[in-house]
C-alpha positions in Angstrom: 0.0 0.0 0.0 1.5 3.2 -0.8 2.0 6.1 1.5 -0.6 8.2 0.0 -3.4 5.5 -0.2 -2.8 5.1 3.8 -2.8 8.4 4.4 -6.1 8.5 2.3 -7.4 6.0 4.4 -6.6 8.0 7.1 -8.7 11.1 5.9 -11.5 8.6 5.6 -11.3 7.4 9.1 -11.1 10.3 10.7 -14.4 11.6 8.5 -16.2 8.9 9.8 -15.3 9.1 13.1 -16.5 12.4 13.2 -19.7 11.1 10.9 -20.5 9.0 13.8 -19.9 11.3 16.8 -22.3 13.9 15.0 -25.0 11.2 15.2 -24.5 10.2 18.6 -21.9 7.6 18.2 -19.4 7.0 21.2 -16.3 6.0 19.5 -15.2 2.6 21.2 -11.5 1.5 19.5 -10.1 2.6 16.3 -8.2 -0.3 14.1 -8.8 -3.2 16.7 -6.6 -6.3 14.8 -6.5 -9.8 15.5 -5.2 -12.6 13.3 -8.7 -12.5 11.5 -8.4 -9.1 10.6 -8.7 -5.8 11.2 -12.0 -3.8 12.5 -11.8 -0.1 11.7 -14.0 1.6 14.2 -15.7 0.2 17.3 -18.6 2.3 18.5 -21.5 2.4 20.7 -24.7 3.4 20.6 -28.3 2.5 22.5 -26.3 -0.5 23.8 -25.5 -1.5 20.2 -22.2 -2.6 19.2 -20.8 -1.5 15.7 -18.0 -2.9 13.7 -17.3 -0.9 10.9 -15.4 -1.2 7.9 -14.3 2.2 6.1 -13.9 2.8 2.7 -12.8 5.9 1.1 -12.5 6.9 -2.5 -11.3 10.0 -4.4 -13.9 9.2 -7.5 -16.3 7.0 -8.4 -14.4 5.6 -11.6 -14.1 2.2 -10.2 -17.6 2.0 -8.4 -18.3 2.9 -4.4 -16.8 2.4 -1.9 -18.8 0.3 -0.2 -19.1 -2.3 -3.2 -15.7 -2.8 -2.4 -16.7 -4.9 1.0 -17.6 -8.7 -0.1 -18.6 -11.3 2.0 -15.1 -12.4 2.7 -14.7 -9.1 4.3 -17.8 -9.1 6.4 -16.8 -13.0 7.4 -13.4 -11.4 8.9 -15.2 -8.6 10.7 -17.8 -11.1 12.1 -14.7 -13.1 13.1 -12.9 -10.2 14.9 -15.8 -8.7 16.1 -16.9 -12.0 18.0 -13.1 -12.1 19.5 -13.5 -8.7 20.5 -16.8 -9.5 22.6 -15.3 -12.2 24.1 -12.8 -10.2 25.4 -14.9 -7.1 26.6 -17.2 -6.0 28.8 -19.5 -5.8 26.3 -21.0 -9.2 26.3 -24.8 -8.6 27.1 -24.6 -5.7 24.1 -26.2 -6.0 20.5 -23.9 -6.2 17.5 -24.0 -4.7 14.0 -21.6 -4.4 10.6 -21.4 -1.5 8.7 -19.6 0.0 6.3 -19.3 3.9 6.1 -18.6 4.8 2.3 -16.7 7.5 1.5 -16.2 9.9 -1.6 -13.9 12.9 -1.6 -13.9 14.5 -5.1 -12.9 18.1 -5.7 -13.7 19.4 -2.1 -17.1 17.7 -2.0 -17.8 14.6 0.2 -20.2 12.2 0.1 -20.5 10.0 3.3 -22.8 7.0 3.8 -23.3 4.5 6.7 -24.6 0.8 5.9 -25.5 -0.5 8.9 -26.6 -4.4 9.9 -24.5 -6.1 7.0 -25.1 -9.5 6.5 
């Protein structure tokens, strides 16, 4: 991965993070890994546990964001985010997947949040 598509990714992380938080969101843990993957954000809200994916994009020329997240993907979050509840004191809580989907294209953004993936 090159330095400038990390540091993309890290725009989009931070976007969501702050996507979230303006909708109530309590930010939980930010890139939790395991040997099943990685889980962008963690977050909590109305005892509801999210794991959410990220994806950020500086076009659309190659599709959304978000159709970049196939079932494989959602397998591995399921995966880490079970590991992650075992782990926690989070056990009795609900659990979600999303993905928020990110476009940043000539100083417009287009955020959208996916929730309860299956």
């Amino acid at each position: 991965m090159t330095f400038y598509k990390k540091n993309f990714g890290k725009i989009g992380e931070e976007k969501a993070c702050q996507y979230l938080q303006n909708h109530d969101f309590k930010i939980i843990k930010k890139n939790f890994r395991t040997k099943w993957g990685e889980i962008d954000i963690i977050a909590l809200k109305d005892k509801i546990l999210y794991f959410i994916e990220v994806k950020t994009r500086s076009n659309i020329n190659k599709g959304y964001p978000y159709e970049a997240v196939k079932k494989y993907k959602i397998n591995h979050i399921k995966k880490t985010s079970y590991f992650f509840i075992l782990n926690s004191k989070y056990k009795d809580y609900k659990m979600k997947i999303g993905v928020i989907s990110i476009v940043l294209e000539n100083n417009n953004e287009i955020i959208n949040f996916f929730d309860d993936l299956e």
